[in-house]
Structure formats: structure tokens, C-alpha cells
C-alpha positions as CSV (number, residue, x, y, z in Angstrom):
1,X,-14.1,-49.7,5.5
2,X,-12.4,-49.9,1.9
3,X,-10.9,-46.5,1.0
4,X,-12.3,-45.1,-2.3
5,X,-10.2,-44.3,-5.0
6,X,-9.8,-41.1,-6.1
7,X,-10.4,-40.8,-9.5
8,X,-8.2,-39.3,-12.0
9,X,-10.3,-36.5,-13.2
10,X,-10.4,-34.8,-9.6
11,X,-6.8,-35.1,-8.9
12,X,-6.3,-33.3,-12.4
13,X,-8.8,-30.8,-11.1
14,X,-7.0,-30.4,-8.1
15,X,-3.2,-29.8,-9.7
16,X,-4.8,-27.2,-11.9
17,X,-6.9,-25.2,-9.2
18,X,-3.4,-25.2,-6.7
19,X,-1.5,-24.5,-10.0
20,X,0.8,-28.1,-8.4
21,X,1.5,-26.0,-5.7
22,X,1.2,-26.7,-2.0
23,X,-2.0,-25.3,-0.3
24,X,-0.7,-25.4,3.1
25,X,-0.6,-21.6,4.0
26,X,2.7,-20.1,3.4
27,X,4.5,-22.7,2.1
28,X,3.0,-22.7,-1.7
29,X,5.9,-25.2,-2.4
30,X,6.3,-26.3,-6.4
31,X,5.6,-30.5,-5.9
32,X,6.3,-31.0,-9.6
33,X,9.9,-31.3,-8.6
34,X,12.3,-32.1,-6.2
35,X,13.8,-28.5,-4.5
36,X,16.9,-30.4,-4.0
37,X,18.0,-32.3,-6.3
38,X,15.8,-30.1,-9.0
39,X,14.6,-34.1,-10.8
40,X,11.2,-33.8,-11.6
41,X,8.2,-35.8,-10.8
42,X,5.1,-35.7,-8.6
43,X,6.1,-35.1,-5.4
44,X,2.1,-33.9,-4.4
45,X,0.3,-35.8,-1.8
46,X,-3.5,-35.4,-1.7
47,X,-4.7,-34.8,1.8
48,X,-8.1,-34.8,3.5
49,X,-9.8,-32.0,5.4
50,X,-12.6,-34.0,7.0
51,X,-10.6,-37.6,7.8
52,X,-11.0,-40.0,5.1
53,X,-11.8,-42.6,8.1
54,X,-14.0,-41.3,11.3
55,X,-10.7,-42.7,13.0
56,X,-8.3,-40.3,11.0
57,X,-7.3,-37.0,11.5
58,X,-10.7,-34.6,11.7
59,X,-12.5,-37.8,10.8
60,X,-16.4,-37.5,11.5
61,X,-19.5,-39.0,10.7
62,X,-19.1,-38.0,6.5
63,X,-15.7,-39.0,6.4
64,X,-16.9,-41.8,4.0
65,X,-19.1,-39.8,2.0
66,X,-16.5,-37.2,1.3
67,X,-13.6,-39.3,0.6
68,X,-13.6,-38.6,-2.8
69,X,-15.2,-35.0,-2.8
70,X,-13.0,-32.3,-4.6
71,X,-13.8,-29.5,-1.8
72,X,-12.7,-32.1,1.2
73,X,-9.2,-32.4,-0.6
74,X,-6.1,-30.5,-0.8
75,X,-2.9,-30.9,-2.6
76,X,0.0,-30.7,-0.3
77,X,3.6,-31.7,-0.2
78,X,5.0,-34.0,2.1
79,X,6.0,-32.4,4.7
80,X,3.4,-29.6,5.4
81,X,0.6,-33.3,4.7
82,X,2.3,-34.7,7.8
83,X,2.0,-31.5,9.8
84,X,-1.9,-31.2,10.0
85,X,-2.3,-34.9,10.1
86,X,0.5,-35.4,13.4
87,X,-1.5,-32.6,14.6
88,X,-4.9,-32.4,13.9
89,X,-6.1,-30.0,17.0
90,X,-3.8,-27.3,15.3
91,X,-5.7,-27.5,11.9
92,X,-9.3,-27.8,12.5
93,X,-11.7,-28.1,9.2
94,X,-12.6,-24.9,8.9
95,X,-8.9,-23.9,8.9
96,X,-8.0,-25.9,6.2
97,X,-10.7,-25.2,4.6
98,X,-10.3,-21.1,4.4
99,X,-6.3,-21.8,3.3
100,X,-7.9,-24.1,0.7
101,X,-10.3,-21.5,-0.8
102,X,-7.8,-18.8,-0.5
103,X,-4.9,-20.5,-2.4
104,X,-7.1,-21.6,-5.3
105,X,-8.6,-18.2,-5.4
106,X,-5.3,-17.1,-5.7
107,X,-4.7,-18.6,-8.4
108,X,-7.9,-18.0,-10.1
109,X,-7.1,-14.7,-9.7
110,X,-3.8,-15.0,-11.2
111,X,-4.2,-16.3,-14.1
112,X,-7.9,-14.6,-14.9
113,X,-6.5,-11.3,-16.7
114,X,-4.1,-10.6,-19.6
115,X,-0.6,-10.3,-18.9
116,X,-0.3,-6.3,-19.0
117,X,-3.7,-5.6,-16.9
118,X,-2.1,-7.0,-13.6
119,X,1.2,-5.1,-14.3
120,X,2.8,-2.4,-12.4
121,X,5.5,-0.2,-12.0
122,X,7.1,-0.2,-8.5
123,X,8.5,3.2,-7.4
124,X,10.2,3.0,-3.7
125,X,11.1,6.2,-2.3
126,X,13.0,6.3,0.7
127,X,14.6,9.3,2.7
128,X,16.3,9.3,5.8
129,X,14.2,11.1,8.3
130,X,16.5,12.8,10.9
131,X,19.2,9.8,11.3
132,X,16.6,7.0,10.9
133,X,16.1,5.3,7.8
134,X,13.6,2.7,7.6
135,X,14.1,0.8,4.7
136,X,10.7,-0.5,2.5
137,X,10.3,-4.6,2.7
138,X,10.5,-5.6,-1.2
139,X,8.3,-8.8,0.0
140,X,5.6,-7.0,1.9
141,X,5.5,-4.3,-0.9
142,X,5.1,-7.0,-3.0
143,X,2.5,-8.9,-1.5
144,X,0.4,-5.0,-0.9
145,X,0.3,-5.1,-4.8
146,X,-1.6,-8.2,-5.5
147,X,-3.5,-9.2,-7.5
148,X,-0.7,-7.1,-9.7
149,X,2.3,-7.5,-10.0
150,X,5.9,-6.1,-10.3
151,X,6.9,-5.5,-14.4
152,X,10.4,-6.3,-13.2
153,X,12.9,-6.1,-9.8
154,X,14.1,-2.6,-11.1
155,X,11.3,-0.5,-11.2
156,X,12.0,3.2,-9.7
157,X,14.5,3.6,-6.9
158,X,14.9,7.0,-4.8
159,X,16.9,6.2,-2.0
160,X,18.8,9.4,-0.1
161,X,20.4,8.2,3.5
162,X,22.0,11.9,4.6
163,X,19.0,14.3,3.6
164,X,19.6,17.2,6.0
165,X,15.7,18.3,6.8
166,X,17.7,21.1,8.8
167,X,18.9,22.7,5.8
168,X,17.6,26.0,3.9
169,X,14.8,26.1,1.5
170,X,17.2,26.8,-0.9
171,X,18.5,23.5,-0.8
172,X,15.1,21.6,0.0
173,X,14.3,22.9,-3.3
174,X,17.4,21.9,-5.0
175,X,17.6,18.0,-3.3
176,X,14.3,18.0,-4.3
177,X,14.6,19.4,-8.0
178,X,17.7,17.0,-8.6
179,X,16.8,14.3,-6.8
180,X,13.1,13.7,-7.0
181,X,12.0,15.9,-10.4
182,X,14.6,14.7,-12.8
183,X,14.3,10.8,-11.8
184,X,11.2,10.8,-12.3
185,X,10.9,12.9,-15.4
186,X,13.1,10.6,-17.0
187,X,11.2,7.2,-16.3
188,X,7.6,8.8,-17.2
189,X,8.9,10.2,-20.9
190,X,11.5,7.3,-21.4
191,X,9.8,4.1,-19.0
192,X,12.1,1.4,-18.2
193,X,14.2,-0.8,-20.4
194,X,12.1,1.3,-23.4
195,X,8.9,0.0,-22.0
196,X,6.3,3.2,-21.8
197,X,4.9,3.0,-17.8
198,X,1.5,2.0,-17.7
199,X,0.4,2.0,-14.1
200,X,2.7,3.0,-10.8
201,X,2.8,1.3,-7.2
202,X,4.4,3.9,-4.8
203,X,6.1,3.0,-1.5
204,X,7.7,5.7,0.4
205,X,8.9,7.2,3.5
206,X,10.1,10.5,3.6
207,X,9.2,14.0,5.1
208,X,6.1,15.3,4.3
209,X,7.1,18.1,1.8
210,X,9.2,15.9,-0.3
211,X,6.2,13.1,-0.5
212,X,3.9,16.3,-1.9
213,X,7.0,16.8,-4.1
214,X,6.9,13.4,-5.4
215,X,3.0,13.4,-5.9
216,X,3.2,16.7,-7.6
217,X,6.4,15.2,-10.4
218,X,3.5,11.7,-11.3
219,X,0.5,13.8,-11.3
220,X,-2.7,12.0,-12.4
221,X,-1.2,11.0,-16.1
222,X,-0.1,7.8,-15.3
223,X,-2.7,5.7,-13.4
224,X,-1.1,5.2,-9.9
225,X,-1.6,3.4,-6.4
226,X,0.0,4.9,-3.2
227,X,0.5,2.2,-0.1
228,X,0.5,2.9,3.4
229,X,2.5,1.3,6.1
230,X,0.9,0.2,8.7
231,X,1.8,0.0,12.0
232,X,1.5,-3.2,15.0
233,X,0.8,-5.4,12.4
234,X,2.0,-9.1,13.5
235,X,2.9,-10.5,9.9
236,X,6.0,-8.3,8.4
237,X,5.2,-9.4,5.1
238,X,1.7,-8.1,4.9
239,X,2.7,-4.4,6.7
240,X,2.2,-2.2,3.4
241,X,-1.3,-4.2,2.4
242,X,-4.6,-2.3,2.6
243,X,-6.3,-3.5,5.9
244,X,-9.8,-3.1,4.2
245,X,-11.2,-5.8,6.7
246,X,-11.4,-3.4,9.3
247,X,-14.1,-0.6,10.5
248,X,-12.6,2.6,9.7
249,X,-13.6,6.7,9.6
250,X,-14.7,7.8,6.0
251,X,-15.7,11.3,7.3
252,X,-13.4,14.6,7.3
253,X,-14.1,17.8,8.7
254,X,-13.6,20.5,6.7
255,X,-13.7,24.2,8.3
256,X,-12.9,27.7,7.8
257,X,-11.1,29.2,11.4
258,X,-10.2,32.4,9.7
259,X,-11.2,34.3,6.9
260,X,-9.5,37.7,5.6
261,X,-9.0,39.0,1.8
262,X,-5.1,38.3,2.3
263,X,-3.9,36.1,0.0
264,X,-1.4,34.3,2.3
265,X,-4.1,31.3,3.4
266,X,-3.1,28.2,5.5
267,X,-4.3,25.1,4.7
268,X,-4.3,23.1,7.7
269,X,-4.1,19.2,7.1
270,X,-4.7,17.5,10.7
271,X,-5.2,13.6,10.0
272,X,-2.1,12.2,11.8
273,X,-2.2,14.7,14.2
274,X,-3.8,17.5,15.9
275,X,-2.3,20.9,14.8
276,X,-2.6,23.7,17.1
277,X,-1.9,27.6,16.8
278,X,0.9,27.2,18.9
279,X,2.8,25.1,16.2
280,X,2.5,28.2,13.5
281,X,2.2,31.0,15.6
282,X,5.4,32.4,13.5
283,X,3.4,32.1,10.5
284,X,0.2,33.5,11.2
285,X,0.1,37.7,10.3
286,X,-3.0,40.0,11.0
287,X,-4.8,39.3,8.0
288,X,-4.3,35.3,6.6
289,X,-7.0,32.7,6.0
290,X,-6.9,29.9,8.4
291,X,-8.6,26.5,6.5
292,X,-8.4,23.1,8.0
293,X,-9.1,19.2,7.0
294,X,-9.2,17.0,9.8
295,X,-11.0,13.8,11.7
296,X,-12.9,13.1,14.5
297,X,-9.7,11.7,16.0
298,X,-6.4,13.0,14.3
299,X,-4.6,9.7,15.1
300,X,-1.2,8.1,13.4
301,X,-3.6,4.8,12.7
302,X,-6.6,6.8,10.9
303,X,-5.8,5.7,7.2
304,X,-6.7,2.2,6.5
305,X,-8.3,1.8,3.3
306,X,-7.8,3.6,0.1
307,X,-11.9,4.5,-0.2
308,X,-10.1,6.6,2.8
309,X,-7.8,8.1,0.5
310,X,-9.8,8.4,-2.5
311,X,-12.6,10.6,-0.2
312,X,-9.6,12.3,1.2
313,X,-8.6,13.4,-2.4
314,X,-12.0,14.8,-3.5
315,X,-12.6,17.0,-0.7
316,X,-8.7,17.8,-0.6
317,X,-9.4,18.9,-4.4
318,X,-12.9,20.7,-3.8
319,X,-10.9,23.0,-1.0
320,X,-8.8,24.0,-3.3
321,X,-11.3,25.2,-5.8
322,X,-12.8,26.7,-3.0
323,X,-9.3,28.8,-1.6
324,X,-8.9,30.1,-4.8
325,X,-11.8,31.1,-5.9
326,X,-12.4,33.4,-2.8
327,X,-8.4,34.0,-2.9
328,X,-7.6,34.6,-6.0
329,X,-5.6,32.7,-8.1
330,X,-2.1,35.0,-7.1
331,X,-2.7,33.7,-3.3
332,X,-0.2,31.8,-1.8
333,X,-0.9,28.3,-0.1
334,X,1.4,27.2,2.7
335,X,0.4,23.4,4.0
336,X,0.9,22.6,7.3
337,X,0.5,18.9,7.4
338,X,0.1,16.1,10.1
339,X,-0.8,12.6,7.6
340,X,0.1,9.6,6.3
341,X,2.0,8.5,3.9
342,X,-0.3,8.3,0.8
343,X,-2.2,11.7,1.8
344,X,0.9,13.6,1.4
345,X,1.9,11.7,-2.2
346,X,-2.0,12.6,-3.0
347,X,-1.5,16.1,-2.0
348,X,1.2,16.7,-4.8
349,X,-0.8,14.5,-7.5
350,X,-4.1,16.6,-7.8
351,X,-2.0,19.4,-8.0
352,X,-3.5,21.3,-11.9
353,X,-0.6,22.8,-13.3
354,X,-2.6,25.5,-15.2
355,X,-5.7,26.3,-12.4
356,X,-3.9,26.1,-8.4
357,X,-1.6,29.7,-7.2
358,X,1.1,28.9,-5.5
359,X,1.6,26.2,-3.1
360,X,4.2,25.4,-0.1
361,X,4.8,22.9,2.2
362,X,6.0,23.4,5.3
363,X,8.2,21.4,7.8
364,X,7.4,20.7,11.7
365,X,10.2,22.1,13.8
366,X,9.6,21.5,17.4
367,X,12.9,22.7,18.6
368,X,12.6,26.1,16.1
369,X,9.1,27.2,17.3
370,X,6.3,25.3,15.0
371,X,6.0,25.1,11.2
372,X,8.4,26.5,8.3
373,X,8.0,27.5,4.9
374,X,10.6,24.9,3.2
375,X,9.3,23.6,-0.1
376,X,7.6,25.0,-3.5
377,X,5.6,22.3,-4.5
378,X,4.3,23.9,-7.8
């Protein structure tokens, strides 16, 4: 059988869809130069998915016919071309197929919008949580963010390795007044570099009252997208992306468990976690309001997907209506909280400056006898 030539026009339409990148998954090697010696040239090879020969590599009976066929080719580099072709049984068609579709989609995707659309300001927030600090993957937070993109390497950095989550309100307040309010005041009214923040990506790890904190210094002016981390995930760089491909809970339970005319009201948020009276016992007096948000089953893995959060927000939002108008606006709102990441930052952003009373966080302290007051959010 003579081999067809592949005709100009459909290698052109292949270096533009790959963007002359390789397609093998995870290698997206540039093969318009040479990464050593940096000389440039066309270092591409044009592979086939389906054998070009029924006696090649995933050859079959339309090897012939599809020789020449734009969707049975792929633009590789060397290396990664010998790799499926040494071992076909480890990159069947369909394989290669999927990584094919997925690259050029890619970059479709890419290069589809204007430049500041797909922008974003990163803002990685990172406390030390007892003496454990988990540090947030720049790649992974990176890769959570597509299709946009990092304005530049800077962005916002709030990093505090010797927090003391043992210490006195007082001084929750004051860490977070200094180091969380300030920061961030500065970036939103000045930007970065003199370039006004247009959107914000949020990473962080922190104790829950200092994540409402956070939330409640953004607010909703700036247009903003909060990632979780996601546990037993096999691929480190894809630990902070949405796992949207999943079945997941879009239902909360919202309850009353005890109703008075005080205006000290507990607002239990149970999503990580169950949260039972014996964890605020020592905050509970003869006449508080008991209110809860919570799951079928509280569990560290609930949050998956940000319709999740976004439902999360609204009834979150509605409760708080609801609290203070049977409260009163001069109530007092201590959160007892058992969530994730992104809930928490949430908590803090729908916060109204003008409308909600008073609200607290409070801090789990197992060894102390349950839940304390700690933080004044607003």
C-alpha cells in the first residue's frame, strides 16, 4: 500500500488547533524549537490514532481511508510519537482520541476571549492551623482557575506561620484587623502594580473565623471565585479544581431547634460536620435562639461543585433575613461552624454592611469544653 501524503493545508490546520504544541497529555511541549539548544525549527511529528497501515500501531480496517483525515492525526514531538507507537496497548484510539479533543479545546478556549475577560487576581491565604501549615500548590491553583488566568505571579499574599488560635479575642481581632483588613484594603482601593482588580481567585487555609474575616474584608464588589481543596485526589496538580463531574448533594436543611425573643441567636452551620449541644453547652443561656444549616450527611467531602456553594449562599443569605427580622436588628449572631473552605470565605462576603446586627464567629475547642466566642466579623 502507497502512504498518502498529507497535504499541506491539514498539517497547517493541525499546528494551529495544537497552537505547535504537543498533544500527548501532559507534556504540551513547544516543537517550534529545540528545548535545548533553544534553535528553531519544526521539531513536530504528525502521528496517527488509527494506524496509517492495518499492520501499524492501532491499524484497522480504515487505516487507509483515514490516513489523511485531520481527526485521525495528532501533532506530537518526538519523543512522546514514539511512546504510543512502541506501545500501542497503552494508548488505545479512544485514548488518543479524548487527549486530542481536549488539547485543541484547550486551546480554542484560550484564545476565544479578549485578553482581560479570562483575567484574574490570585489571592492565597494561608495560616498555620495549630503547628501545621499546609502550603497552597501555585500549579494546582493554577490549573483550578482555567479557562482564566493569573494577571501576574504576585497577585495577594497572606501568609502567617505562628498564628496562636489559643490566644484571646482580643488578639484574634487584632491579627486579624492588621493582618487580613489592611492587606486587603490596600489591594482593592489601590490594585496591583496601579492596575484596578477586576475579578479575584481565592485559595486559603485557615481557621474558620479568619476565612469569614477574609470574606467579610472582599465583600461582593469585586466579582470573586473561592476554590476548595479537595481531598484523595490522585493528581496533585488538579487538587484545588472543581470536581463538577461527580454526583453531589444540592439540598440543605434548614431548621429552627429553639426559638426565644432573646437576641443572643446561634446560627449553627453543620456541613463538614455534625455539631452537637455538647460542643456549645457553655454558650447556650435560658432564653437563645438555636438555628441550624446542615446536610443529609455533614461529611468533610460534601462540597464539590460551586452550584453547591452558590445554593449554599442563597439560603445562607435568606436565614439571615429571616434571624433578623424576628430578632431584631440589635441581636447578636454567634456562628458555630463545621465547613469547607469556600463556605466559610462565603460566609463573610454576603455579609450587608448597613442591614445584618452583629455577627461572631466562634472557634472549636475540644480540650476547653466546645465552642468560643473569638472573632467580630462585622
Amino acid at each position: 500500500m502507497v502512504r498518502k501524503s498529507i497535504p499541506e493545508a491539514v498539517k497547517l490546520q493541525l499546528w494551529v488547533k495544537s497552537a505547535g504544541r504537543c498533544e500527548f497529555k501532559g507534556c504540551n511541549t513547544p516543537v517550534w524549537y529545540n528545548g535545548l539548544t533553544l534553535s528553531e525549527g519544526n521539531f513536530a511529528e504528525v502521528a496517527h490514532i488509527i494506524g496509517s497501515s492495518k499492520t501499524g500501531p492501532r491499524g484497522t480496517d480504515q487505516s487507509e481511508d483515514l490516513q489523511i483525515d485531520f481527526s485521525n492525526l495528532m501533532l506530537l514531538c518526538q519523543r512522546c510519537h514514539k511512546e504510543i507507537d512502541d506501545h500501542p496497548e497503552n494508548y488505545p484510539t479512544e485514548l488518543l482520541h479524548c487527549w486530542k479533543q481536549e488539547h485543541e479545546n484547550r486551546i480554542e478556549i484560550q484564545t476565544s476571549y479578549p485578553e482581560d475577560i479570562h483575567k484574574s487576581t490570585l489571592l492565597l491565604f494561608s495560616t498555620n492551623i495549630g503547628d501545621r501549615t499546609v502550603p497552597i500548590n501555585y500549579e494546582a491553583a493554577r490549573n483550578a482557575m482555567f479557562p482564566k488566568f493569573p494577571t501576574d505571579l504576585k497577585g495577594i499574599k497572606i501568609e502567617e506561620k505562628h498564628f496562636d488560635r489559643l490566644c484571646t479575642p482580643e488578639q484574634w481581632q487584632i491579627f486579624a484587623e492588621t493582618r487580613i483588613k489592611r492587606k486587603v484594603a490596600r489591594h482593592l482601593e489601590e490594585g496591583i502594580d496601579d492596575e484596578k482588580i477586576r475579578h479575584l481567585s481565592i485559595f486559603a487555609i485557615s481557621p474558620m473565623p479568619l476565612l469569614m474575616y477574609l470574606g467579610r474584608c472582599i465583600g461582593d464588589t469585586v466579582p470573586t471565585d473561592i476554590y476548595q481543596s479537595h481531598r484523595n485526589i490522585e493528581n496533585t496538580s488538579r487538587t484545588w479544581s472543581w470536581q463538577e463531574d461527580v454526583n453531589y448533594e444540592l439540598n440543605y436543611l434548614i431548621s429552627c431547634e429553639q426559638e426565644d425573643i432573646s437576641e443572643i441567636v446561634l446560627l449553627k452551620l453543620a456541613i463538614s460536620d455534625t455539631i452537637n449541644s455538647d460542643k456549645y453547652n457553655n454558650l447556650l443561656t435560658n432564653n437563645c435562639s438555636i438555628y441550624q444549616i446542615t446536610t443529609s450527611k455533614p461529611s468533610p467531602h460534601f462540597l464539590k461543585s460551586k452550584k453547591q456553594l452558590e445554593i449554599f449562599s442563597y439560603e445562607y443569605r435568606k436565614l439571615l433575613n429571616q434571624i433578623q427580622a424576628k430578632h431584631g436588628k440589635n441581636c447578636q449572631i454567634l456562628i458555630l461552624s463545621a465547613v469547607p473552605v469556600p463556605i466559610a470565605v462565603e460566609c463573610g462576603r454576603v455579609i450587608l454592611p448597613t442591614k445584618d446586627p452583629e455577627i461572631y464567629a466562634c472557634e472549636y475547642y475540644k480540650e476547653q469544653g466546645g465552642f468560643k466566642k473569638v472573632l467580630k466579623i462585622n
